[in-house]
Rosetta silent file (secondary structure, phi, psi, omega in degrees, C-alpha in Angstrom):
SEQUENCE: XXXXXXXXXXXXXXXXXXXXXXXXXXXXXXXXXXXXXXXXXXXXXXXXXXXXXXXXXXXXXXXXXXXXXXXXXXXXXXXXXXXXXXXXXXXXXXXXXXXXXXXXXXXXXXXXXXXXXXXXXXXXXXXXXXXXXXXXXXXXXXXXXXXXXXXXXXXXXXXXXXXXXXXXXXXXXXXXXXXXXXXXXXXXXXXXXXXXXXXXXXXXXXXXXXXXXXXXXXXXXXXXXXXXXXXXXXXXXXXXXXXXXXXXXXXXXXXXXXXXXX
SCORE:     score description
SCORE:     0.000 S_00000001
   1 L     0.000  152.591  179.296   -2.295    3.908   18.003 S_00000001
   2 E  -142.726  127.481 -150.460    0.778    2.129   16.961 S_00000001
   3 E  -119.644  104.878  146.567    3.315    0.463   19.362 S_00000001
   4 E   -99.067  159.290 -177.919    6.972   -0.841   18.352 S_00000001
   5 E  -158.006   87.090 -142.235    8.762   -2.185   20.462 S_00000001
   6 L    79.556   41.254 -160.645   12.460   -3.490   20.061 S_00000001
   7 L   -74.064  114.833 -176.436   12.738   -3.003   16.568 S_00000001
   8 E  -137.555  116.414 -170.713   15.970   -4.139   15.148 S_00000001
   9 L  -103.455  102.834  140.643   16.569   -4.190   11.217 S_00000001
  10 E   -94.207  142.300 -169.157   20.092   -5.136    9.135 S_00000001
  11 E  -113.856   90.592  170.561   20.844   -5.022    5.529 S_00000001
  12 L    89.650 -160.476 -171.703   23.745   -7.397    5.600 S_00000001
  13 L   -71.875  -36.158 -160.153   26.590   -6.548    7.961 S_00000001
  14 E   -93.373  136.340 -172.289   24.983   -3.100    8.347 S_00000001
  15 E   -97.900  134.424 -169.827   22.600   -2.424   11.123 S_00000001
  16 L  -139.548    2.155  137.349   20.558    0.409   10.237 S_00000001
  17 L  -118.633  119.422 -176.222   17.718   -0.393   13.522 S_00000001
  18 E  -100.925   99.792  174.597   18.906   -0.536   17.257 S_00000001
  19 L    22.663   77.431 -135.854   16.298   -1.591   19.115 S_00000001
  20 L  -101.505  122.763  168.275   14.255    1.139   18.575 S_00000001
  21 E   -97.839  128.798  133.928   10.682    1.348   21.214 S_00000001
  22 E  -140.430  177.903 -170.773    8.014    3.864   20.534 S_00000001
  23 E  -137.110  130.271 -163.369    4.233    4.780   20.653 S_00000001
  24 E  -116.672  131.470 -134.465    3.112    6.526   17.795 S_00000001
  25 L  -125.368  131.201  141.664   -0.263    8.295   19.480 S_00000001
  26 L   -14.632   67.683 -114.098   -3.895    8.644   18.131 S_00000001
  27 L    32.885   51.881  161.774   -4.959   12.131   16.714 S_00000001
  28 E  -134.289  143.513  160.308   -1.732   13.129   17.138 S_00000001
  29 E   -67.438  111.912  176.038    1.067   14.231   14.719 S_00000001
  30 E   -95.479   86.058 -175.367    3.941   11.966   15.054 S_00000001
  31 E   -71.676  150.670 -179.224    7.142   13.152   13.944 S_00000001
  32 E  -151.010   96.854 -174.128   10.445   11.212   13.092 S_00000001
  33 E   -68.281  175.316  142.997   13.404   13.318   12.820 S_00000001
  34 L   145.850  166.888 -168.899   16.813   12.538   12.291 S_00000001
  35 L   -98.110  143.103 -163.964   19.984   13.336    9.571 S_00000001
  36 L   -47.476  166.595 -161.624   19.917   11.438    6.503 S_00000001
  37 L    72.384   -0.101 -173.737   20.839    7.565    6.996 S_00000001
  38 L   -88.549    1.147  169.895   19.669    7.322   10.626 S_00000001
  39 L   114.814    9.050 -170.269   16.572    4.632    9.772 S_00000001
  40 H   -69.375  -17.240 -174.808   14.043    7.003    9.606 S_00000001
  41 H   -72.495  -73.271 -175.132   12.864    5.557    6.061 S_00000001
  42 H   -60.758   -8.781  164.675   13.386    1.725    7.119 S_00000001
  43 H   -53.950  -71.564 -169.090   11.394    2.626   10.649 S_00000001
  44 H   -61.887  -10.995  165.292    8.205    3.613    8.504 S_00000001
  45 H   -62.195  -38.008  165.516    8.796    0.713    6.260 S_00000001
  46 H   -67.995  -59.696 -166.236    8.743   -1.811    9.015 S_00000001
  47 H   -48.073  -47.434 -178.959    5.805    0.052   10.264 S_00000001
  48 H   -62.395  -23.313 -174.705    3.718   -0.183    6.722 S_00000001
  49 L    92.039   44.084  164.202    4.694   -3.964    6.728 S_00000001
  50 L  -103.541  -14.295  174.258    7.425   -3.339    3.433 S_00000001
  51 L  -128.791  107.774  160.839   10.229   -4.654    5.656 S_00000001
  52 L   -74.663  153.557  156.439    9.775   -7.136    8.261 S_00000001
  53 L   -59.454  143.673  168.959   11.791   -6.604   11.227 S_00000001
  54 L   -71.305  -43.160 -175.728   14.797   -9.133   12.249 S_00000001
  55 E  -129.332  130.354 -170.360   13.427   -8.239   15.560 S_00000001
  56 L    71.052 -171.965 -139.503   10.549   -7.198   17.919 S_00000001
  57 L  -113.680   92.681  161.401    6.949   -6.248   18.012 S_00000001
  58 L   -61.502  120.639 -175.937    4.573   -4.010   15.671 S_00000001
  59 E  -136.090  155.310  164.343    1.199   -3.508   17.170 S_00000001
  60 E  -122.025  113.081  146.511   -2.328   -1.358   15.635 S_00000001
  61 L    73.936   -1.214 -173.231   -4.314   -1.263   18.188 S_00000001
  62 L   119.560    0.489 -148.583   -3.377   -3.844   20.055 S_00000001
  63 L  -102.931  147.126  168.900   -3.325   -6.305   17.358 S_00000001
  64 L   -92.643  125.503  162.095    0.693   -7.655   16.286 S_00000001
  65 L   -64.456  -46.109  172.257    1.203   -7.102   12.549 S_00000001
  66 L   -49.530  -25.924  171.894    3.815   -9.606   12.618 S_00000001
  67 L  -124.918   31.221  178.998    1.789  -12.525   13.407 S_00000001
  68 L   -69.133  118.708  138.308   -1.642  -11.109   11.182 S_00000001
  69 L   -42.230 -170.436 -156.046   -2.492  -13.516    8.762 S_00000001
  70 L   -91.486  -35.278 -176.626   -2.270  -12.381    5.081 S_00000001
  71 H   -70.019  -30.269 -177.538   -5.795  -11.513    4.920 S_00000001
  72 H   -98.435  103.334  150.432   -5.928   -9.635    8.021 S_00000001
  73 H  -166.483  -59.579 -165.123   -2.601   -7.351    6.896 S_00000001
  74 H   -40.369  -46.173 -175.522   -4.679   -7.035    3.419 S_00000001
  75 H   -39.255  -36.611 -142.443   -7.459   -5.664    6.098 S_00000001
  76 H   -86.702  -40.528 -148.501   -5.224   -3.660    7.843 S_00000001
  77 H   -71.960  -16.012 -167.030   -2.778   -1.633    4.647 S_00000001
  78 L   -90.948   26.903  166.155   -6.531   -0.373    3.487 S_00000001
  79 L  -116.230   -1.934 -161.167   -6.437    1.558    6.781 S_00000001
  80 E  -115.656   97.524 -175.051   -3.566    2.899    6.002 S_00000001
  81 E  -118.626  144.253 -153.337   -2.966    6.093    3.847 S_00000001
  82 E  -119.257   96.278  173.412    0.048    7.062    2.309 S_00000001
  83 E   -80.167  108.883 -158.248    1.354   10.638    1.542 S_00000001
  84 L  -105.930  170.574 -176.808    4.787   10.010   -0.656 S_00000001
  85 L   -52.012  -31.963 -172.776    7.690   12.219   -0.780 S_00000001
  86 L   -97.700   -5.815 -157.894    6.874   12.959   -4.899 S_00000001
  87 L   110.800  -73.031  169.096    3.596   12.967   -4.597 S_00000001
  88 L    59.695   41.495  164.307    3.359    9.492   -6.863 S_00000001
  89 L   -77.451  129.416 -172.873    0.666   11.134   -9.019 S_00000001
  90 L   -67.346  103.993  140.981   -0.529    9.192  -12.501 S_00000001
  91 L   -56.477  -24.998  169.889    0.362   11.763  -15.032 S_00000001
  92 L   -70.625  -32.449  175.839   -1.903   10.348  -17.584 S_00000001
  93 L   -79.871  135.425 -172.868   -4.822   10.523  -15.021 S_00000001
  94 E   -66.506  136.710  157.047   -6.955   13.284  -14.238 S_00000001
  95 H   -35.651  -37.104  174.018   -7.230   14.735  -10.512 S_00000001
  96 H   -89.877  -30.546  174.607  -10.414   12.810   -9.806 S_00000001
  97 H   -80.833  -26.356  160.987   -9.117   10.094  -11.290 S_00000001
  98 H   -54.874  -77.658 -171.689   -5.821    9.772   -9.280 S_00000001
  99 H   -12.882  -69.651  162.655   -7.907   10.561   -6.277 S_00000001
 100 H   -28.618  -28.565 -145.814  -10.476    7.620   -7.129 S_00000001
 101 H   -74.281  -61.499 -169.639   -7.840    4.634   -7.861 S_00000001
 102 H   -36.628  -45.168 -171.108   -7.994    3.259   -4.073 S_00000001
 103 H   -78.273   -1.116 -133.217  -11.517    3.187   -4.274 S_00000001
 104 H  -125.623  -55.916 -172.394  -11.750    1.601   -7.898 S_00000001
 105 H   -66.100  -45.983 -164.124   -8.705   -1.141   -6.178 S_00000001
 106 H   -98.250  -14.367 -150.378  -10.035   -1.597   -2.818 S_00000001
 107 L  -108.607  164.180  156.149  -13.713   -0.747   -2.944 S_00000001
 108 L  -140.769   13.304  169.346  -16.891   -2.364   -4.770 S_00000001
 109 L   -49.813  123.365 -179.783  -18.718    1.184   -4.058 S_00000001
 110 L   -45.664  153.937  168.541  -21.288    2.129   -7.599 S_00000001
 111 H   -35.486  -58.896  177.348  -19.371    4.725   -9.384 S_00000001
 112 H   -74.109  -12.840  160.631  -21.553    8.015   -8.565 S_00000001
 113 H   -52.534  -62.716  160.773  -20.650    6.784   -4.676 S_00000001
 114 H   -20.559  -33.945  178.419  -17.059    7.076   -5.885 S_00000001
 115 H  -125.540  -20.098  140.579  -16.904   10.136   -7.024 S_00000001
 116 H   -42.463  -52.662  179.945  -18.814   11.718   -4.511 S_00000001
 117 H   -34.607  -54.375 -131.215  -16.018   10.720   -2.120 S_00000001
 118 H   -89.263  -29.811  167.785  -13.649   12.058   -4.257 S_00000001
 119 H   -70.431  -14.471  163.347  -15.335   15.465   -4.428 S_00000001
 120 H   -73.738  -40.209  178.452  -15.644   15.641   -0.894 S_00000001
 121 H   -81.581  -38.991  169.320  -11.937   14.957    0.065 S_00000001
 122 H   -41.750  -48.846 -163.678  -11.187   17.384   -2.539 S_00000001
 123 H   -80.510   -0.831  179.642  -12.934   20.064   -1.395 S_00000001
 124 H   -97.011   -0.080  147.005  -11.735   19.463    2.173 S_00000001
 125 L   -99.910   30.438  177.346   -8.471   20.059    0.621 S_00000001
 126 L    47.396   48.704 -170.007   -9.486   22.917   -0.820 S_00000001
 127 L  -150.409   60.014  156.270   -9.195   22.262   -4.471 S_00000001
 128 L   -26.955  135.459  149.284  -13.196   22.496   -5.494 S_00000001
 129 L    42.062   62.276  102.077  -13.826   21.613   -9.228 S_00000001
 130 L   -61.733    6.483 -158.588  -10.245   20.597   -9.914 S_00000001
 131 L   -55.996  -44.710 -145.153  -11.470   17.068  -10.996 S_00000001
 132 L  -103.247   18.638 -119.086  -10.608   17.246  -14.847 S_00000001
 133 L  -148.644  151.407  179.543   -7.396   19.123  -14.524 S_00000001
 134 E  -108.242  179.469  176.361   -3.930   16.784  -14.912 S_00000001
 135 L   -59.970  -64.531 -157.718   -0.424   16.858  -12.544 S_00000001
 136 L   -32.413  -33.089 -137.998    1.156   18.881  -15.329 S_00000001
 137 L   -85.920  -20.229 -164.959   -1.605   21.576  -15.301 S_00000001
 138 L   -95.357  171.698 -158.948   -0.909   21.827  -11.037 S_00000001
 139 L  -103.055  126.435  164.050    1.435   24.189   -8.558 S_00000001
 140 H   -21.024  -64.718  173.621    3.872   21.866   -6.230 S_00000001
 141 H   -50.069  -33.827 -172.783    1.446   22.557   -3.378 S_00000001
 142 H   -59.971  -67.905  177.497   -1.906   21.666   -5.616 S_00000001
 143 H   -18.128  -79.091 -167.193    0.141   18.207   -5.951 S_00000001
 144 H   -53.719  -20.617  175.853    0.548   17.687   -2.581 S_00000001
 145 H   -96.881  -38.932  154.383   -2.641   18.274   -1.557 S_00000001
 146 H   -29.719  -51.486  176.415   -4.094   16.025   -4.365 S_00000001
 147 H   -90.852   11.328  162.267   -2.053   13.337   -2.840 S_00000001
 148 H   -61.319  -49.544 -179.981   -3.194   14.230    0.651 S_00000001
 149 H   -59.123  -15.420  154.203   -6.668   13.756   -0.454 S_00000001
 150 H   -32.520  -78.416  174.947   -5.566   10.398   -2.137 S_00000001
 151 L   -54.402   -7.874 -175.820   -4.557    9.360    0.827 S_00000001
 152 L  -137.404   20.718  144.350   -7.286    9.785    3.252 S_00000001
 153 L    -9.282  -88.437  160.597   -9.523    8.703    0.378 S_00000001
 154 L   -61.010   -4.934  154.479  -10.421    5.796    2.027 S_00000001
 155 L    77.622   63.323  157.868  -11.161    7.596    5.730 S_00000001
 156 L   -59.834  123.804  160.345   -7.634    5.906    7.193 S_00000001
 157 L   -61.160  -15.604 -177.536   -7.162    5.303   10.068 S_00000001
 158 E  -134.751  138.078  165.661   -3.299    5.531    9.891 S_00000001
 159 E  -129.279  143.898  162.072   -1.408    8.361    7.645 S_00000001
 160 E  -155.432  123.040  173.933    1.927    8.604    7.019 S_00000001
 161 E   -97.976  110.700 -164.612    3.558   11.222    5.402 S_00000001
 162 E   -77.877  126.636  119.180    7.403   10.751    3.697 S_00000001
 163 L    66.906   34.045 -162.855    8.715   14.389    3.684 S_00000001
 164 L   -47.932  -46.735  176.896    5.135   15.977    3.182 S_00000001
 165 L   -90.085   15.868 -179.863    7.275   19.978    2.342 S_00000001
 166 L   -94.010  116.052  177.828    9.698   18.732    0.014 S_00000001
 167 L    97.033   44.062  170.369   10.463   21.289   -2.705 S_00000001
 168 L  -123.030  155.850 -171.464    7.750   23.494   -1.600 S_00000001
 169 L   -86.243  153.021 -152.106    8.551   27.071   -0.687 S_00000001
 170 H   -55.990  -64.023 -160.978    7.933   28.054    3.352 S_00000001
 171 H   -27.504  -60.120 -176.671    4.648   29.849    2.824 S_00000001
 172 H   -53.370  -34.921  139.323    3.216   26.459    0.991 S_00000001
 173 H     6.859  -86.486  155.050    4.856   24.775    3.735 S_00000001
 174 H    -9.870  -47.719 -143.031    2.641   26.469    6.257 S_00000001
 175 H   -99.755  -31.892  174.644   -0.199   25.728    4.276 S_00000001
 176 H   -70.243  -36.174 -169.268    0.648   21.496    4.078 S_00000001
 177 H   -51.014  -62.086 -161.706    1.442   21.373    7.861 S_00000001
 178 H   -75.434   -3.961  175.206   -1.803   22.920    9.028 S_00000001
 179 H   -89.265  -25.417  166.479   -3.875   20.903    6.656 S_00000001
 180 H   -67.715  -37.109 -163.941   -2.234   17.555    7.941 S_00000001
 181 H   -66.601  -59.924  163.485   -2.461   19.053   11.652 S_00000001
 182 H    -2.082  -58.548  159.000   -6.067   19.764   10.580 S_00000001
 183 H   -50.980  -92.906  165.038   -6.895   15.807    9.357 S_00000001
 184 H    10.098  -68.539  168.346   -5.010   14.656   12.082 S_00000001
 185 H   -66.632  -83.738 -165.318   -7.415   16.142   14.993 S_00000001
 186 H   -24.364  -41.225 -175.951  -10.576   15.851   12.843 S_00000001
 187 H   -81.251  -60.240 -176.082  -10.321   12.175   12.165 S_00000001
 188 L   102.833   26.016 -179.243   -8.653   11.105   15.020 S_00000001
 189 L   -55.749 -177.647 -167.258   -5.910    9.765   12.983 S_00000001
 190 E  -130.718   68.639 -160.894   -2.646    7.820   13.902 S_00000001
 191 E   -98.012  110.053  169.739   -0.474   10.757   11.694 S_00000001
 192 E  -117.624  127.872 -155.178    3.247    9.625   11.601 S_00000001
 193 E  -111.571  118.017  141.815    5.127   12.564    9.536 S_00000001
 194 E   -89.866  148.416 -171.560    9.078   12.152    8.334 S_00000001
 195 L  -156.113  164.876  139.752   10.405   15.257    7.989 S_00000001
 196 L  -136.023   31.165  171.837   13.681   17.400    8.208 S_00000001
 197 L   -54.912  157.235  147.981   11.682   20.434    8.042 S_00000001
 198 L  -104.236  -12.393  174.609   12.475   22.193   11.808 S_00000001
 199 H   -92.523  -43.745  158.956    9.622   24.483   11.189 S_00000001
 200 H   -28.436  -44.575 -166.908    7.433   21.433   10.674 S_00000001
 201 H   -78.045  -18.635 -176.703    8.448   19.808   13.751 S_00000001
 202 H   -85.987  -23.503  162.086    7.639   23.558   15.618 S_00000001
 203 H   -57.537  -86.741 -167.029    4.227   23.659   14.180 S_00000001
 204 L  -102.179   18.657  173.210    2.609   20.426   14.011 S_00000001
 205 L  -103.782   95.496  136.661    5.057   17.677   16.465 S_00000001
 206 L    -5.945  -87.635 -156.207    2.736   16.208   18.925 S_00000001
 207 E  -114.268  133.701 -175.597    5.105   13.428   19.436 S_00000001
 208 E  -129.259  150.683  178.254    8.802   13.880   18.098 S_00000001
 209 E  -133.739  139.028  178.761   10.993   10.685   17.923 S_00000001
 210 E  -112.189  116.583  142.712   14.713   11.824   16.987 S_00000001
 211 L   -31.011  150.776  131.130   16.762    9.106   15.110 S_00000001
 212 L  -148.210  170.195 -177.506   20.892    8.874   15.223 S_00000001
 213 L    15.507   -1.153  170.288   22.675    6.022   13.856 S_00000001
 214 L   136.528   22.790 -161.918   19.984    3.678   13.572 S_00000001
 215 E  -169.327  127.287  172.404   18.631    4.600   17.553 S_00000001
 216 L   -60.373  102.745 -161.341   16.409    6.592   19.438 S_00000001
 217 L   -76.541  -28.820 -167.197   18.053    9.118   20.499 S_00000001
 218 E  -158.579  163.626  160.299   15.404   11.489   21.982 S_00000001
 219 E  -165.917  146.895  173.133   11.857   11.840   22.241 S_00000001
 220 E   176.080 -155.924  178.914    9.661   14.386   23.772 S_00000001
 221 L  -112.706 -162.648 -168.967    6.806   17.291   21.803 S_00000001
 222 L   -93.768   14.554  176.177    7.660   20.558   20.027 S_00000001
 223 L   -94.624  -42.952  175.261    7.189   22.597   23.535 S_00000001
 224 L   -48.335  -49.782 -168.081   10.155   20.110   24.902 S_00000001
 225 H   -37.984  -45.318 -170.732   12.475   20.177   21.856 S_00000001
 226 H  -103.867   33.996  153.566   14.085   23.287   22.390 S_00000001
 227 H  -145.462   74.607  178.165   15.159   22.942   25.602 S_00000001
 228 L   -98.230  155.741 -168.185   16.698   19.696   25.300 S_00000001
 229 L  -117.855   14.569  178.542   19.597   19.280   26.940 S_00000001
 230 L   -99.427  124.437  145.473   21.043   16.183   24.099 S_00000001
 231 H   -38.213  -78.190 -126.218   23.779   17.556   22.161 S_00000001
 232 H   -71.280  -19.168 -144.113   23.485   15.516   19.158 S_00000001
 233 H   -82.426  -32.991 -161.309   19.795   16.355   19.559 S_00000001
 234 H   -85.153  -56.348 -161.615   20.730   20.528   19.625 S_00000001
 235 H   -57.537  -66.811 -175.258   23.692   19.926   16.958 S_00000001
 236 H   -45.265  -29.115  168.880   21.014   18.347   14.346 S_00000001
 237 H   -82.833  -56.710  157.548   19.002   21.099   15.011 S_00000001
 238 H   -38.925  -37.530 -179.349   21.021   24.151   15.349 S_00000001
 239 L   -98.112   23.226  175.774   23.427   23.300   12.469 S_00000001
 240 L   -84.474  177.549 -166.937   20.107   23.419   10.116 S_00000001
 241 L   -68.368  -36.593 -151.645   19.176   26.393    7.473 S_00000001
 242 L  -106.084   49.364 -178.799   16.859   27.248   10.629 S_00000001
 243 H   -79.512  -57.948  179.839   19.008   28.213   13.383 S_00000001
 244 H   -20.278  -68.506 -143.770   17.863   31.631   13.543 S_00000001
 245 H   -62.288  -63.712  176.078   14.464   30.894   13.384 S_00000001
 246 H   -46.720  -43.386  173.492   15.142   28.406   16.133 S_00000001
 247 H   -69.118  -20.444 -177.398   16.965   30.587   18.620 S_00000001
 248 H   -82.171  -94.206  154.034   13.716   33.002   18.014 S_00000001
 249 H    34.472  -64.584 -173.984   11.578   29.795   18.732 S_00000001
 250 H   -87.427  -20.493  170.394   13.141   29.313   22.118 S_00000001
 251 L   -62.329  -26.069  165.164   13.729   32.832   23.216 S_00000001
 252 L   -95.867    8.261  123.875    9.888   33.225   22.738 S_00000001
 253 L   -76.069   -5.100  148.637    8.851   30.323   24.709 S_00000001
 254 H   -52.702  -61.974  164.475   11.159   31.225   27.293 S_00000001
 255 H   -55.906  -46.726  161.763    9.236   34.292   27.817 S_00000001
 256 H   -48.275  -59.110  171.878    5.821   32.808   27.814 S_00000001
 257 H   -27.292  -86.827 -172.864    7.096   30.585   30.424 S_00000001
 258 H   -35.376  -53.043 -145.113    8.267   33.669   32.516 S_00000001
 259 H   -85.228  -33.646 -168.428    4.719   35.157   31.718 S_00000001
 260 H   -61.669  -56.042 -152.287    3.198   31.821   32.644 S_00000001
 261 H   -62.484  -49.843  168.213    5.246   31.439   36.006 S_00000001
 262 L   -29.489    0.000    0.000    3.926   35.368   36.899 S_00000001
C-alpha cells in the first residue's frame, strides 16, 4: 500500500500539486485520471522518489520515503517496477536480454538463475521462446508486454504503469489491461496505472483518483464513475473519443442495478 498525504509540488511560480491525499491500495489497480497538465505525471514522480515534494508525506507500508535513508530508498526503488509510456526497450538488446538487465544491475543471482527468471516472466506474458528476437523484429503489443515482464522481473512489489495502451489499437488494449489486472491480483501488487484510456478505467479501475488543475478532484471505482454527479468529472469523460461507449457503459449498469434491486 502507498499513502500520500498533502502533497504539494511547484515548478517556480507554477503550482502543479494542491495538496493532493490518497491511498493507493494493495492488489488493486490504481488509476490516475485527469486531462493533460493536471499533475498526473509529477504525482507518480513524487511517488517513485524522482521529485521530492515541497510538501507532505509519502508512505510504503507504513514506512515515510521522505525521511528513508539513501540505502533504504536504494532498498525500496528495487521493489518497484516500472512500465514506461514507450516501452524504453534497448534496441541493440535481445528480448531476454532487455528482460534480464534489472537482474544483471540489481541482483548477484548465477546466470542460468537469471535466465530462468526471465523465461518464466516471459512466458507468463505469453511470449514463449521470444528470447533471441530484437524490438525491431516485435508488434506494439509484443513491446509492451516485453516491458511488462521487465518490470515485474524482479517480483515488485509496487508497479506503475505511464500510459500502459498508448498507440496500441483497442483489441491490444484489451489484451494489456487484463494482463496488468491479471499481475495485479496474482501478486498482490500495489498497481498504480496513468491512463486517459476511459475503457481502461471501465475494465481494470479498482481505485480511480481524478486530477484537475493540480487537485483531487474525485475519487471513487469504475462501478462509481459513471454515476458521478462532478461535472468537471462527467465533462472529462463525456467529451472523450468514448462517449458512446460510455453512455452504453452506464445504461447497462443501470439495468443490472434494476435487476439487482428485483
Amino acid at each position: 500500500m502507498i499513502e500520500i498525504k498533502n502533497i504539494k509540488k511547484s515548478f517556480g511560480d507554477r503550482v502543479i500539486l494542491e495538496d493532493i491525499s490518497a491511498i493507493m491500495e494493495a492488489g488493486k489497480c490504481n488509476l490516475i485520471i485527469g486531462s493533460s497538465g493536471s499533475g498526473k505525471t509529477v504525482l507518480t514522480k513524487c511517488m517513485v522518489g524522482l521529485f521530492e515534494p515541497d510538501h507532505g508525506e509519502i508512505y510504503y507500508n507504513g514506512e515515510n520515503v521522505l525521511h528513508m535513508k539513501k540505502e533504504k530508498r536504494k532498498e525500496l526503488r528495487q521493489q518497484i517496477g516500472m512500465l514506461f509510456q514507450g516501452s524504453a526497450l534497448f534496441d541493440s538488446m535481445t528480448v531476454e536480454q532487455n528482460i534480464r538487465f534489472p537482474l544483471d544491475m540489481f541482483t548477484n543471482l548465477p546466470f542460468n538463475e537469471r535466465t530462468k527468471r526471465v523465461n518464466e516472466v516471459l512466458e507468463r506474458v505469453n511470449l514463449k521462446d521470444t528470447n533471441k528476437k530484437f524490438p525491431a523484429e516485435l508488434s506494439g503489443g509484443m513491446k509492451k508486454r516485453v516491458g511488462i515482464a521487465r518490470a515485474i522481473v524482479l517480483n515488485p512489489k509496487y508497479l506503475f504503469c505511464d500510459e500502459p495502451n498508448s498507440g496500441l489499437d483497442p483489441q491490444t488494449s484489451l489484451l494489456i489491461d487484463k494482463l496488468i489486472k491479471d499481475i495485479t491480483y496474482e501478486f498482490n501488487t500495489t498497481t498504480i496505472v496513468v491512463t486517459h484510456d476511459m475503457n481502461s478505467v471501465m475494465e481494470i479501475g479498482d481505485n480511480i483518483i481524478y486530477l484537475h488543475n493540480g487537485r483531487k478532484q474525485w475519487e471513487g471505482n469504475n462501478k462509481e464513475i459513471i454515476f458521478s454527479k462532478d461535472q468537471l468529472l462527467n465533462n472529462f469523460i463525456f467529451a472523450s473519443e468514448f462517449l458512446q461507449d460510455a453512455k452504453e457503459l452506464r445504461m447497462m449498469h443501470a439495468n443490472d442495478a434494476k435487476k439487482i434491486a428485483k
